[in-house]
N, C-alpha and C positions, 0 to 999 in steps of 0.2 A: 522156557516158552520161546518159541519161535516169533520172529517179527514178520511181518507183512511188510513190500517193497514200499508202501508211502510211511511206515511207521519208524521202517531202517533209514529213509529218507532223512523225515524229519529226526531221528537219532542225531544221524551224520551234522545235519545242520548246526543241530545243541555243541557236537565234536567240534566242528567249525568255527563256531563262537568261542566256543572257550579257550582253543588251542591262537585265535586271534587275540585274543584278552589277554593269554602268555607271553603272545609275542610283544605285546607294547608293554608288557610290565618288566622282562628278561630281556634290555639292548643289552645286554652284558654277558648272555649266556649263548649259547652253544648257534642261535638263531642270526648272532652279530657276523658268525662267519659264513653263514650261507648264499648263495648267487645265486641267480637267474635261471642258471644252467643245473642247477641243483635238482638230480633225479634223486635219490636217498640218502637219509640221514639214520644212522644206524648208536645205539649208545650200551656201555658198559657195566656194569655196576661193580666197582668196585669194593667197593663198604662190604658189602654182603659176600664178597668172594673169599673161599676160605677153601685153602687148596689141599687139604687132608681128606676132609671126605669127599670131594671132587674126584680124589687121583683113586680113593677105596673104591666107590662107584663104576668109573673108567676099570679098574681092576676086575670087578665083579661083575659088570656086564661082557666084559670081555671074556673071561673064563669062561661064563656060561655058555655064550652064545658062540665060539671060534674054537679053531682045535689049539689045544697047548703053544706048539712053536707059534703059531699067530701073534696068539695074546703076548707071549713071553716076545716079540718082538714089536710085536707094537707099544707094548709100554713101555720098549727100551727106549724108542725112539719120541715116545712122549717125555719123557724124562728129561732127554737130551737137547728138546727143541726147545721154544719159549712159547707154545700151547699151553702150558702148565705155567710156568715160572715167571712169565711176562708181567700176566696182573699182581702177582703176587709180590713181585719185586715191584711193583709203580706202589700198590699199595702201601708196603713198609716205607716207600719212599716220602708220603703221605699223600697220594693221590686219592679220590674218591669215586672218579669215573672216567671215562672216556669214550670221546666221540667219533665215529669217521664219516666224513662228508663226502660222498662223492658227486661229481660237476662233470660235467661237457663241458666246462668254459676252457681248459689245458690241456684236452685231448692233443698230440700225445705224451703230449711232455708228464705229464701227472693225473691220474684217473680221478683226484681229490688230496686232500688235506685228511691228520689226526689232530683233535683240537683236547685236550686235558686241562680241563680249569686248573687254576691253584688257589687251594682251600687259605685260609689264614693262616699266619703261622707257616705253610708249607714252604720248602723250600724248590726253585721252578729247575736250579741247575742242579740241584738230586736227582727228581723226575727225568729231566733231560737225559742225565747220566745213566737210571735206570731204563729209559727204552733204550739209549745207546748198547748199553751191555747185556741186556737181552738178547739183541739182535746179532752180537758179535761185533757190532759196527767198533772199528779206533776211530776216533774223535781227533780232526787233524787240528793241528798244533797254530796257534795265534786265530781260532775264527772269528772275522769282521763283522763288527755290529753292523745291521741290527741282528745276526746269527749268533744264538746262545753258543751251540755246539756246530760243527759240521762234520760229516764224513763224508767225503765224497762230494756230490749230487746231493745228497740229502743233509737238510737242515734242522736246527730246535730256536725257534725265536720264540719271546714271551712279545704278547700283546694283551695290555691293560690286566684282565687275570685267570689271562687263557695261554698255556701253551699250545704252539702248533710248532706242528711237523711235518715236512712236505720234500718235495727238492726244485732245484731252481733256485728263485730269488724270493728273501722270503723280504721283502721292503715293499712287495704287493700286500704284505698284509696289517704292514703301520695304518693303511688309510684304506683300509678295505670297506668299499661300497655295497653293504648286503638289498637283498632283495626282498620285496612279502611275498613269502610263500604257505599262503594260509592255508590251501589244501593238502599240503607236505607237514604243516604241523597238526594239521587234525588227524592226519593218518599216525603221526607218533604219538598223540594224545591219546588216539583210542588204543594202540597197541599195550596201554598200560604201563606199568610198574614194576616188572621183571627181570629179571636177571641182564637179559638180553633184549632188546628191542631193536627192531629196523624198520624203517618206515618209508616208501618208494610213491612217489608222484612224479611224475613227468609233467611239463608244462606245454601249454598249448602250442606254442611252438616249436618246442623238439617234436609234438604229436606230427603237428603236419610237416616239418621238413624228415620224419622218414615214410610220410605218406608220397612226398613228391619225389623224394628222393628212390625211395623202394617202394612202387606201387606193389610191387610182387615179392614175396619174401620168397628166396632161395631153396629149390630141392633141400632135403627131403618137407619141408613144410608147402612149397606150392600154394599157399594160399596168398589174399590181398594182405596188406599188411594193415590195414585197418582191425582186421581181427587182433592183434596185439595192441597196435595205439589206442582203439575203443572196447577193446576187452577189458585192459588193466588201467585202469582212469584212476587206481591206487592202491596199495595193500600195504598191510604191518602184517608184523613177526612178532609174537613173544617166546622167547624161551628162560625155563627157569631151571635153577641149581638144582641139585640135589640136598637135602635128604629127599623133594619131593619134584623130579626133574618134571618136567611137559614141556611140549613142543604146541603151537598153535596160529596158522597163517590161511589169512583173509585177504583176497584178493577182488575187491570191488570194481564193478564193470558199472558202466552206462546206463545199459538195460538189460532186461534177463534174455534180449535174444543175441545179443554181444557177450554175455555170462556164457551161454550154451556155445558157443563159436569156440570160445578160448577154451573151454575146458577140452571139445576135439581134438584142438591141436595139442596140447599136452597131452592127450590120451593117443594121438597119433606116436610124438617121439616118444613116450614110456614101451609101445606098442614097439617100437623098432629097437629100442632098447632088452627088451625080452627075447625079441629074436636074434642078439647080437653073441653069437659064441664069448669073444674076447671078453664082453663085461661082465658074463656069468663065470669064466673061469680066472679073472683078476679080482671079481668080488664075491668072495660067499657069501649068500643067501640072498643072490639078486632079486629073486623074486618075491620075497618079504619085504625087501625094501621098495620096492617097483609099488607094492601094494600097497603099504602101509602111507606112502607117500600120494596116491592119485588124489587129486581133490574130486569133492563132490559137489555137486550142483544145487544150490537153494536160491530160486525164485534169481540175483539180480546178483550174487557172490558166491565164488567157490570158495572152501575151506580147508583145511588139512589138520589133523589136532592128532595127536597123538600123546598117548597118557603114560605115567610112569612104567609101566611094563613094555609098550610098543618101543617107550624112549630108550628103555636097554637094549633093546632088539636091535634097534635099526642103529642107534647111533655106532654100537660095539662094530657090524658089521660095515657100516660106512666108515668110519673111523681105521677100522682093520684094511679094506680095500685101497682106501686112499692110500696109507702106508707103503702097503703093497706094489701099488703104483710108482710112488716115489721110490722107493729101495729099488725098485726094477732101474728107477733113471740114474738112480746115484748110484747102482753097480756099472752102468752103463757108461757114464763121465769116469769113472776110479778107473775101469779099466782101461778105459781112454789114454790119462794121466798113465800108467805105466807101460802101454805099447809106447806112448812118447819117449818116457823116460828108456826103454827098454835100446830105443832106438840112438838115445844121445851114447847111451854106455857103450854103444858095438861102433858109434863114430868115433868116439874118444878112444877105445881100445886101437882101432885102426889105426889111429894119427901116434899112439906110444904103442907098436911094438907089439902090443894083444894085451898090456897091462890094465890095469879096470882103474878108477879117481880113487881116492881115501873117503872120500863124502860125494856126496850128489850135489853141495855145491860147488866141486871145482868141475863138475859137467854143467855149470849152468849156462854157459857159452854156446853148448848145444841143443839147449833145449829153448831158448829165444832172450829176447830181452828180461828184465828183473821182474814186471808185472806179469809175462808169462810163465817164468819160470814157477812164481808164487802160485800163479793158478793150480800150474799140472804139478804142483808137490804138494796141493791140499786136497785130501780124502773130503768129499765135496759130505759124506755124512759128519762130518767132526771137524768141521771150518777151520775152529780154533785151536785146534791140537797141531803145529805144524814144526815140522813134518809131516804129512797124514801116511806116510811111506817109511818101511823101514827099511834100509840098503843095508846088505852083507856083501862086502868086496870081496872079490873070488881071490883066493891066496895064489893061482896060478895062471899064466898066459891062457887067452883062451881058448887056442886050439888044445892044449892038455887037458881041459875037462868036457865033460860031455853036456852036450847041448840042451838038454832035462834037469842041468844045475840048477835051483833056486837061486834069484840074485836079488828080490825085491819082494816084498808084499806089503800091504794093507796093515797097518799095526792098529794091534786092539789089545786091550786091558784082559779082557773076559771074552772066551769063545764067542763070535757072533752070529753065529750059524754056518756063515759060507765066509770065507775070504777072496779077492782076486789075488793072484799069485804071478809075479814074471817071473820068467825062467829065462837063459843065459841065450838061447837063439833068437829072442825076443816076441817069442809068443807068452801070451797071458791069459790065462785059465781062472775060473772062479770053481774054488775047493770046498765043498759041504763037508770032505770027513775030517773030523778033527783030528783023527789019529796022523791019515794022511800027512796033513798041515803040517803037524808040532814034527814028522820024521822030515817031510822036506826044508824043513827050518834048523834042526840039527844038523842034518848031512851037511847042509851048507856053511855051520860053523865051525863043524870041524876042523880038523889041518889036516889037508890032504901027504901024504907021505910022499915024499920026494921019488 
């Protein structure tokens, strides 16, 4: 049964109450860290995450919905990432959820904080250690309290019996001064109970400093920017696991005539999006997802739901695209990484004679200082694998061999589909045939005959 706008009202109101009545009863949860500047608060569930039929799912929607090499690459690349393996590792660690807060109050230092309680019993520097090694991140050596862990920039401090994780200094957040944000918790009150929940409110005053600030919001939208600060006055997200995935997102406006405004401008850029060669041919089945994605219009909220079958659809083929996109950038940096390198080998050869290094670290002089070198010798899809390059030192000066010699590639376990390849004159090719591949990789082990 549908609501009527005074019935959704008074809903919202009931939402408002309760999610206030949370807040004074939870100083301790997830609410103790949010600010002023706090447009969404988004949470996890870990308890329920169980990453077997999750990865079967992702496997089976993908199959169906993309051709062979897709799926067979995109799930390489799930495997590999911490998409999959993140919660699962916080989980064993004993976490039970996790939260991310994002702010305008650290624009641009930090878009927000991860906040992870810690249950009884748990342990805060396992957790810690578990997003550390998710992410690849090494954990530098003596980090100062109040910083549990650090790498870099980024931090793990426990606070009372919350881990957070941010970068900067995390001693903002011994005595952190939260906000009421009672509109922001009834939008995550009513988002439910699900897997996945996000919850967005903007406060009155972020509304009007980008109403004064951007009276007119920028080609291609051309409109007042009121249509966005009094369109979206809040929205939640649910999404849930499989064995029974859905997807479902409410975006409440003002009034139904700021409802009708905002749904335009979205239907303007999905509209430009349909006409855009490039997104149709980096994501198959643009157009199923364009669709399944437009919200519709009731009375005072637009909505978006999509049911277990739309959710194999669209996620397989957003999911696959996204990929797509990334592999394009991380073919784009590797080959980078070996025109560089390509180029230290033909300086180094110059300064001995035509002779090539024994390793690519005694070329590391030409390739920059230690943190660049580190850069351009890691295959930016396999962080951790480094070397991410495997050098074959050419057994002769280099004027005696020819300039099509293979002197470097891309190392991988298992066929990955394409490799990039440097060759000895210092061009760098990215190789689909694998036959190809595995004879330029012999020929260059060879021993050439005197």
């Amino acid at each position: 049964m549908k609501l009527s706008p005074p019935s959704r009202r008074l809903t919202a109101l009931f939402a408002l109450a309760a999610a206030t009545t949370a807040y004074a009863d939870q100083p301790q949860g997830i609410w103790r860290f949010v600010d002023a500047q706090t447009i969404a608060v988004a949470r996890l569930d870990l308890a329920t995450y169980n990453h077997a039929p999750i990865e079967q799912w992702f496997t089976t929607a993908l199959t169906a919905n993309t051709d062979a090499e897709t799926a067979k690459r995109t799930l390489s690349q799930l495997h590999l990432g911490p998409v999959l393996s993140m919660p699962e590792s916080l989980k064993d660690a004993g976490a039970t959820e996790l939260f991310v807060v994002c702010t305008l109050s650290n624009i641009p230092a930090t878009p927000g904080w991860i906040v992870i309680p810690i249950p009884a019993g748990a342990n805060p520097d396992a957790i810690a250690h578990s997003f550390f090694d998710s992410l690849g991140l090494k954990s530098d050596p003596g980090a100062r309290p109040p910083a549990l862990l650090r790498s870099g920039s980024i931090f793990a401090t426990v606070v009372g019996d919350s881990l957070i994780l941010s970068t900067g200094d995390p001693a903002r957040f011994q005595n952190f001064t939260p906000a009421d944000r009672p509109e922001l918790a009834a939008a995550f009150t009513a988002a439910g109970n699900a897997s996945i929940i996000l919850a967005i409110a903007p406060n009155n005053d972020t509304r009007q400093i980008i109403e004064q600030m951007l009276p007119q919001l920028p080609p291609p939208a051309s409109v007042p920017s009121t249509v966005l600060t009094r369109g979206l006055h809040s929205a939640h997200l649910s999404i849930s696991f499989p064995p029974n995935p859905n997807f479902n997102l409410l975006i409440q406006s003002d009034t139904p005539e700021n409802a009708s405004a905002l749904q335009s401008l979205i239907t303007k850029f999905l509209t430009l999006a349909r006409q855009d060669q490039g997104f149709h041919k980096n994501v198959a089945g643009a157009d199923q997802i364009l669709d399944a994605i437009t919200p519709k219009l009731d009375a005072d909220h637009l909505t978006v739901s999509l049911d277990s079958a739309s959710m194999d659809r669209v996620t397989s083929l957003f999911i696959a695209g996204l990929f797509t996109q990334r592999d394009h950038a991380f073919q784009m940096k590797s080959m980078s990484n070996l025109k560089q390198i390509g180029l230290a080998l033909i300086m180094y050869a110059n300064d001995h004679k035509g002779a090539y290094p024994d390793t690519l670290d005694q070329a590391a002089s030409y390739i920059g200082q230690p943190p660049q070198f580190q850069d351009v010798t890691t295959d930016p899809l396999h962080p951790n694998h480094h070397p991410g390059y495997t050098y074959i030192k050419p057994d002769a000066p280099s004027k005696q061999l020819p300039a099509e010699a293979l002197v470097a590639y891309e190392s991988f376990d298992q066929w990955p589909g394409r490799i990039p390849v440097l060759f000895l004159d210092g061009h760098v090719e990215l190789v689909s045939d694998q036959q190809r591949a595995q004879t330029l990789i012999t020929q260059a082990k060879t021993p050439k005959q005197p």
